[in-house]
C-alpha positions in Angstrom: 0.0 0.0 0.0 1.4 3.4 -1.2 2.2 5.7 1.6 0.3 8.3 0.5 -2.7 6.2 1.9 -1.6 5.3 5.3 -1.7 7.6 8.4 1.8 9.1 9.6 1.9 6.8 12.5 1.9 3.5 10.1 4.5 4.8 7.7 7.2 5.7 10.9 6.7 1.6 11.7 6.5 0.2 7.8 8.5 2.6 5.4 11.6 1.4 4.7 11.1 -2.4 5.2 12.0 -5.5 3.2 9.4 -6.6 1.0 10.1 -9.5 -0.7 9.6 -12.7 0.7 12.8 -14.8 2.8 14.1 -11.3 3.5 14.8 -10.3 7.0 11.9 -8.2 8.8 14.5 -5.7 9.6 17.4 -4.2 7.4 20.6 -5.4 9.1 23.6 -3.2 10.0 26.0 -3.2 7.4 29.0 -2.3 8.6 31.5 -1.7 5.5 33.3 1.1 4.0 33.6 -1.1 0.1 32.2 -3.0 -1.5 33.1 -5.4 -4.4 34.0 -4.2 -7.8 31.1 -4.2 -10.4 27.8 -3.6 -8.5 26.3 -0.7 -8.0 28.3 0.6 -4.9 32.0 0.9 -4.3 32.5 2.8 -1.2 29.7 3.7 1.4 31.0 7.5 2.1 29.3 8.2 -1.4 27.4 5.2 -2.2 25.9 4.6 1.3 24.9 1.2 2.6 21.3 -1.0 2.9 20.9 0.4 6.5 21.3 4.5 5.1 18.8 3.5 2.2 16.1 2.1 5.0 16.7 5.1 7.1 16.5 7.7 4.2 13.5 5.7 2.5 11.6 5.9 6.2 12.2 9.7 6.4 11.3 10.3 2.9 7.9 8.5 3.0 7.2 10.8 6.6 8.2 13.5 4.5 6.8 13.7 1.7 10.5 13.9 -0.9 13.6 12.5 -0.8 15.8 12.2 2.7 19.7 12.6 2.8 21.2 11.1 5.9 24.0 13.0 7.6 26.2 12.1 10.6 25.0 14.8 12.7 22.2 17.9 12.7 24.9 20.3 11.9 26.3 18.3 9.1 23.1 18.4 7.9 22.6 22.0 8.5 26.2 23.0 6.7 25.5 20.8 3.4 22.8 23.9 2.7 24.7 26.9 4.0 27.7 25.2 1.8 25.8 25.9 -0.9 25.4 29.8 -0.5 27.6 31.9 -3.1 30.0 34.5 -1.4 27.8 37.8 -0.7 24.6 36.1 -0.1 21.6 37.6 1.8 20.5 35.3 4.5 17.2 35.4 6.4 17.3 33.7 9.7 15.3 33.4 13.1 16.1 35.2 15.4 17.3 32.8 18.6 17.9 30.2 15.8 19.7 27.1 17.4 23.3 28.5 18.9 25.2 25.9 16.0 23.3 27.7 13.3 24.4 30.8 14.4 27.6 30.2 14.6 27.6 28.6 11.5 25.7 32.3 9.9 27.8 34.3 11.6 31.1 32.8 10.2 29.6 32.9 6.6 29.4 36.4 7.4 33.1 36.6 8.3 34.4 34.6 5.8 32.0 34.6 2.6 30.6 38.3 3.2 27.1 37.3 3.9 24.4 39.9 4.4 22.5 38.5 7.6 18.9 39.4 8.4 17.6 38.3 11.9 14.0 38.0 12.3 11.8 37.4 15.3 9.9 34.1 14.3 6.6 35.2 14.8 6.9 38.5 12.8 5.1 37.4 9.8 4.7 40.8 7.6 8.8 41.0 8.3 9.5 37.7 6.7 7.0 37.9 4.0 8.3 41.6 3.6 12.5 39.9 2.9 10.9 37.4 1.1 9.8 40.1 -1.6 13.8 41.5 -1.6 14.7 38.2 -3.2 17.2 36.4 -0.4 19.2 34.1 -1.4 17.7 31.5 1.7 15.4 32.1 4.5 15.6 29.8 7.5 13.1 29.2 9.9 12.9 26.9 12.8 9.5 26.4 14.7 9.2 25.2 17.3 12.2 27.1 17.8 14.9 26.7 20.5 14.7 27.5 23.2 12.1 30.1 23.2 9.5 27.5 21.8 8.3 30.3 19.5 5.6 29.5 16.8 6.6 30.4 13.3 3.5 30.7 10.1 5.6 27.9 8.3 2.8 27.4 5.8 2.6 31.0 4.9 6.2 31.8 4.6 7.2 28.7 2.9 4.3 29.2 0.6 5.6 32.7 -0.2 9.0 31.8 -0.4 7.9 29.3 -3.2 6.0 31.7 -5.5 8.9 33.5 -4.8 11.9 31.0 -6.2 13.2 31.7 -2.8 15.2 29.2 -1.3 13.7 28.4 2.1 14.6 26.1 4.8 12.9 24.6 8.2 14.7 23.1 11.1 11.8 20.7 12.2 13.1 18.9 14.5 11.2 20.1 17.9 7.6 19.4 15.4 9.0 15.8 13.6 7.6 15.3 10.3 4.7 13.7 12.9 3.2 17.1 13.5 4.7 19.4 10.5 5.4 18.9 6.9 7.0 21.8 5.6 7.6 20.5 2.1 3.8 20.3 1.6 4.0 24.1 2.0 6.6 24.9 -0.5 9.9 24.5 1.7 12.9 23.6 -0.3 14.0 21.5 3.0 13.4 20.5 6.2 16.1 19.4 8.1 16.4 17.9 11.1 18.9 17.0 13.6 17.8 13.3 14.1 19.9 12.8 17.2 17.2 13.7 18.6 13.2 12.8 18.8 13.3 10.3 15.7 16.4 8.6 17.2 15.1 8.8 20.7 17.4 7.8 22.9 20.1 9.6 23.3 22.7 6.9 22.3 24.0 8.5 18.3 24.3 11.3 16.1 22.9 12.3 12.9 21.2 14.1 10.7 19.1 15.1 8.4 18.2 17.3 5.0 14.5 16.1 2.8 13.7 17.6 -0.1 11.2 17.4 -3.1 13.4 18.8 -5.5 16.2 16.1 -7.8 18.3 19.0 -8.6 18.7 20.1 -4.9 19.1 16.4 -3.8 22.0 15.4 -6.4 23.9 19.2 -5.5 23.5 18.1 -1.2 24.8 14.3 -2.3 27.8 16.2 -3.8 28.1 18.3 -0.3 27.7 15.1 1.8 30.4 13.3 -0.1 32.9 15.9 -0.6 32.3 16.8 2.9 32.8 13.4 4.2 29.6 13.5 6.6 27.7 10.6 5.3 26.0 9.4 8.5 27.6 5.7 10.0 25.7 2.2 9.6 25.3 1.9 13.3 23.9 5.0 13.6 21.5 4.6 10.7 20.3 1.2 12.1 19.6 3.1 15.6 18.1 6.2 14.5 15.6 3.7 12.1 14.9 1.5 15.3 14.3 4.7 16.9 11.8 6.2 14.4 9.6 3.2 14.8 8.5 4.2 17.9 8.6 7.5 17.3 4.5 7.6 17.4 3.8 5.9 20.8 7.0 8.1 22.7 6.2 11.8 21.2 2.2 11.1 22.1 3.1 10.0 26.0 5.8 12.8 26.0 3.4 15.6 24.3 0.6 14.5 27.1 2.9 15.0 29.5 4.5 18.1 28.6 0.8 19.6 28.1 0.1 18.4 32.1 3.4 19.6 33.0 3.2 23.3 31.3 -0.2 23.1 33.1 0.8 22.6 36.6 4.1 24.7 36.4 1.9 27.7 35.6 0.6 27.5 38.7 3.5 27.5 40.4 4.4 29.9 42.9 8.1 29.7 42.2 7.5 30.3 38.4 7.4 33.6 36.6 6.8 32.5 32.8 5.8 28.8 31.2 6.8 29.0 27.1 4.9 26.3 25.5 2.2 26.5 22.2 -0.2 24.1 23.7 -1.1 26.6 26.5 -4.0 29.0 25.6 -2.1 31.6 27.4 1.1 31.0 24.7 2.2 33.7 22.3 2.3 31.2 19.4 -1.1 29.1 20.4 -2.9 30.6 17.8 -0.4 30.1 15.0 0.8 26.9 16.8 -3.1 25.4 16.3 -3.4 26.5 12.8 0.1 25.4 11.7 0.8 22.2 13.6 -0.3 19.1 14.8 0.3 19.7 18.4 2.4 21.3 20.2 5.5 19.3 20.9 7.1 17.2 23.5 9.3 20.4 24.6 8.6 23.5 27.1 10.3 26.1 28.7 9.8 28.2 32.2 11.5 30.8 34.4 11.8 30.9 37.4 12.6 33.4 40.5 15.7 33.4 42.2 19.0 34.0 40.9 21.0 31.8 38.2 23.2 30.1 40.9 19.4 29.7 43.2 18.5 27.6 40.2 21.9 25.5 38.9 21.4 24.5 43.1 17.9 23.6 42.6 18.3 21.1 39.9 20.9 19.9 41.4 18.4 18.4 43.7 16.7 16.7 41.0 16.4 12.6 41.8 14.3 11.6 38.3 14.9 14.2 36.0 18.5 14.9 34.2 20.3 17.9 34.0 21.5 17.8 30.0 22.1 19.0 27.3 20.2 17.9 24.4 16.6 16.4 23.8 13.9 14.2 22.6 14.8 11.2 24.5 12.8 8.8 26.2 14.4 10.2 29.7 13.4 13.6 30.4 16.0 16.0 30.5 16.7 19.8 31.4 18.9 22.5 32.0 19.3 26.2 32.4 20.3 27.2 28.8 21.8 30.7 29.6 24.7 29.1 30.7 25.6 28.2 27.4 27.6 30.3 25.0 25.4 31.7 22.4 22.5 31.6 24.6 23.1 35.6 25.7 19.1 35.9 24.4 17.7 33.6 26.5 16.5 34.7 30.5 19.1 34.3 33.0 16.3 31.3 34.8 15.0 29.8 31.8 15.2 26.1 31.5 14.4 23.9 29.1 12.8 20.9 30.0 12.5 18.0 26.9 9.7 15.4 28.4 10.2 12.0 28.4 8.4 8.7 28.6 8.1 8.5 32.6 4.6 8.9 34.3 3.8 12.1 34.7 3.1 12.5 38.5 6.8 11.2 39.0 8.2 14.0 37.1 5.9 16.3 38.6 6.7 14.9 42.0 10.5 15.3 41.0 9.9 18.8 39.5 7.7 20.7 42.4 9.4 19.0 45.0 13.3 21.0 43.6 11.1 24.1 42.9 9.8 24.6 46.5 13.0 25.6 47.2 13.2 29.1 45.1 11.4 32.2 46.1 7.6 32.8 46.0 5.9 34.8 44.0 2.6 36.6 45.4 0.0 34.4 45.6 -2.4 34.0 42.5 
């Protein structure tokens, strides 16, 4: 049955599969870097191996064009900035994940690029850079760690009628609750070390596009570049996708309760999350996605060093970098370089697949210990 005809959810467990009958249910790991002379593939850095083709194949049906694995999100990320002539005019979120904008700001340095930040809500700005003819906007939405709420359909569509080059980090949505492609986007891109692998255990990435030409000139990039993703990590981050279904419903749930219950608490100031009513991006957020994620954000009172102490007291939860995992993790980002946008108290907290009164039990019980606010 043709992909187009199945719900999301049945394609993440069946694309990508062995069909033919004595074949095994899974695609093996293949671990070589040749092959024999006179088949179709000499050396897996270019010609890839069963277990990328599975991988890519899987992605590609979720997406809706063709996926390009890479060994991590930022590979993925520089095989399109790579592709940028010297003097390009780049349109980029504001807050944009701290890789990518270290990777824009360099190409400013080096290849005299002509930056435009924009907040990602701002729609009349984007559409308004759209019209000066960039040579790539880039949007991520959810983005991170702000959790703000781009209009992905109606940039990407305008980008489109446009001929503008435009690209979507969607790796907080998953092609589970956004398709940007379907809305004109030249890529979406994600970093699949995170929600689709799932566990925390590999790195990789990931570039999907609808478009032959753009595929063929990001297989060059991958190649020359040497970032073709590794077997292993192909075979994990397919085993992880399987599930991905099941593990971003129980986390979504969960983050909805939890964004819930932390707005009612007296130690926090501010709960960032598209699935609260109260949300900047809820509106946009319900239009433009599926739901709302498996990530949120909140400040707190008290000083920076108040909170590093608090979750320190943490027993359940993880303080770590990184997300999408089946173990809940958070941290304070402002104590990361690049982050000097973010509020001194926020923390990010990526929900997991535990019970959700155990990490609330965990959460309110570290919290107590930070200043009240007045009483609502």
């Amino acid at each position: 049955m043709a992909a187009d005809n199945l719900q999301a959810e049945t394609v993440a467990v069946t694309a990508g599969r062995p069909d033919q009958p004595g074949e095994p249910l899974n695609v093996a790991i293949h671990p070589t870097s040749n092959y024999l002379q006179g088949g179709e593939r000499e050396y897996s850095r270019g010609d890839g191996t069963p277990t990328i083709d599975a991988f890519e194949a899987a992605i590609g049906a979720l997406e809706g064009g063709w996926a390009l694995a890479f060994a991590s999100g930022m590979a993925a990320a520089s095989a399109v900035f790579d592709q940028l002539p010297r003097g390009a005019i780049v349109v980029v979120a504001e807050g944009c994940y701290q890789g990518v904008a270290a990777l824009v700001d360099e190409g400013a340095e080096r290849q005299g690029w002509e930056v435009k930040r924009v907040a990602s809500a701002d729609t009349d700005r984007w559409l308004s850079l759209i019209d000066i003819g960039p040579d790539l906007v880039w949007l991520e939405s959810p983005s991170n760690p702000m959790l703000e709420v781009a209009d992905v359909p109606g940039i990407c569509s305008a980008a489109a009628a446009a001929g503008v080059t435009c690209a979507v980090d969607n790796t907080f949505a998953t092609p589970l609750l956004q398709r940007p492609l379907d809305h004109g986007a030249t890529y979406s891109i994600h970093s699949a070390t995170k929600f689709i692998g799932g566990h925390s255990d590999l790195l990789g990435g990931l570039v999907v596009t609808a478009d032959p030409d753009r595929r063929r000139s990001l297989e060059q990039r991958r190649l020359l570049g040497g970032a073709t993703i590794g077997a292993l990590e192909a075979f994990l981050a397919l085993r992880g996708l399987r599930t991905l279904p099941v593990r971003l419903a129980r986390s979504q749930a969960s983050a909805a309760d939890l964004a819930h219950r932390l707005a009612k608490h007296s130690a926090i100031t501010t709960v960032r999350f598209p699935g609260l009513a109260t949300d900047p991006g809820y509106t946009v957020a319900k239009r433009t996605l599926s739901g709302p994620g498996a990530v949120l954000s909140f400040e707190t009172t008290g000083t920076p060093q108040q909170v590093d102490a608090t979750l320190d007291g943490l027993s359940l939860i993880r303080v770590a970098t990184s997300l999408g995992g089946v173990e809940s993790t958070l941290e304070r980002r402002a104590r990361l370089r690049g982050q000097n946008h973010v509020p001194a108290t926020l923390i990010r907290l990526s929900v997991g697949c535990e019970h959700v009164d155990d990490l609330w039990r965990d959460l309110s019980n570290a919290l107590d210990h930070l200043p009240s606010t007045e009483i609502r």
